[in-house]
C-alpha positions in Angstrom: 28.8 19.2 -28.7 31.5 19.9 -26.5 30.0 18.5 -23.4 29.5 15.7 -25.1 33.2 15.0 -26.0 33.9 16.2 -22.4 32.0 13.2 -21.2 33.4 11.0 -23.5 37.0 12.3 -23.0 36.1 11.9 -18.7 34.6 7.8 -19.4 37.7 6.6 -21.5 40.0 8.4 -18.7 37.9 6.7 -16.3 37.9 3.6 -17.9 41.5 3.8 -18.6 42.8 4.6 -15.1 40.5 2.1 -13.7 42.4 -0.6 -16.0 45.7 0.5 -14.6 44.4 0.5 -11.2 43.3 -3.0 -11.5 46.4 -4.3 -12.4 48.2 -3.7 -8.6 47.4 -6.3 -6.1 45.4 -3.7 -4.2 43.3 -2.6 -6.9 42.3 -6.1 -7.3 41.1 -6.5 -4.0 39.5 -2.9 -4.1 37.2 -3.7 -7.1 36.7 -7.3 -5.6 35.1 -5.4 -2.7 33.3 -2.7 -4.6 32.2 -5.4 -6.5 31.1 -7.5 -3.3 29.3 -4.5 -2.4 27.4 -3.4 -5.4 25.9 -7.6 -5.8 24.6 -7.1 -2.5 22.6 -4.2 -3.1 22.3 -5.4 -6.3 20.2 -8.7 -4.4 18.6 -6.2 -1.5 17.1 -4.1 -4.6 15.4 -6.9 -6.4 14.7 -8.8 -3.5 13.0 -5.7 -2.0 11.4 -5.2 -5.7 10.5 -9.1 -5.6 8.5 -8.8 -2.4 6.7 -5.9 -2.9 5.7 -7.2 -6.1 4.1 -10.1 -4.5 2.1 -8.0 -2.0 1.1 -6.3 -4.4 -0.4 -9.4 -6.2 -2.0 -10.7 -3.3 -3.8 -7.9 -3.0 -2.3 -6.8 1.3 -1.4 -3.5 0.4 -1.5 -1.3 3.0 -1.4 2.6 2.6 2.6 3.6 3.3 1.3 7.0 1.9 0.1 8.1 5.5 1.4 11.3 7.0 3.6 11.8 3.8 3.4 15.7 2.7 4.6 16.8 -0.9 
């Protein structure tokens, strides 16, 4: 239980300072990159996801499992 309000206590801080920080000029353009960022990986993921996807239903699967050892 007291992990639990440790995490909670650590996400409102989190939250909170991220708030303040936000309200500079800087901060603003900080998140606004961090934001940039994150929607392109975001896009890379699913698009990655997306493609694979397809291959999959079409049926040209090759083996990428080739050389791997556990």
């Amino acid at each position: 239980m007291k992990y639990l309000f440790v995490l909670a206590v650590g996400v409102v801080g989190g939250f909170t300072v991220a708030h303040l920080v936000n309200q500079t000029a800087s901060g603003r353009e900080f998140f606004t990159g961090l934001d940039s960022h994150l929607k392109t990986f975001a896009d890379a993921v699913s698009d990655g996801y997306r493609s694979r996807e397809s291959e999959l239903r079409r049926g040209d699967v090759t083996d990428d499992t080739k050389g791997l050892t556990a």
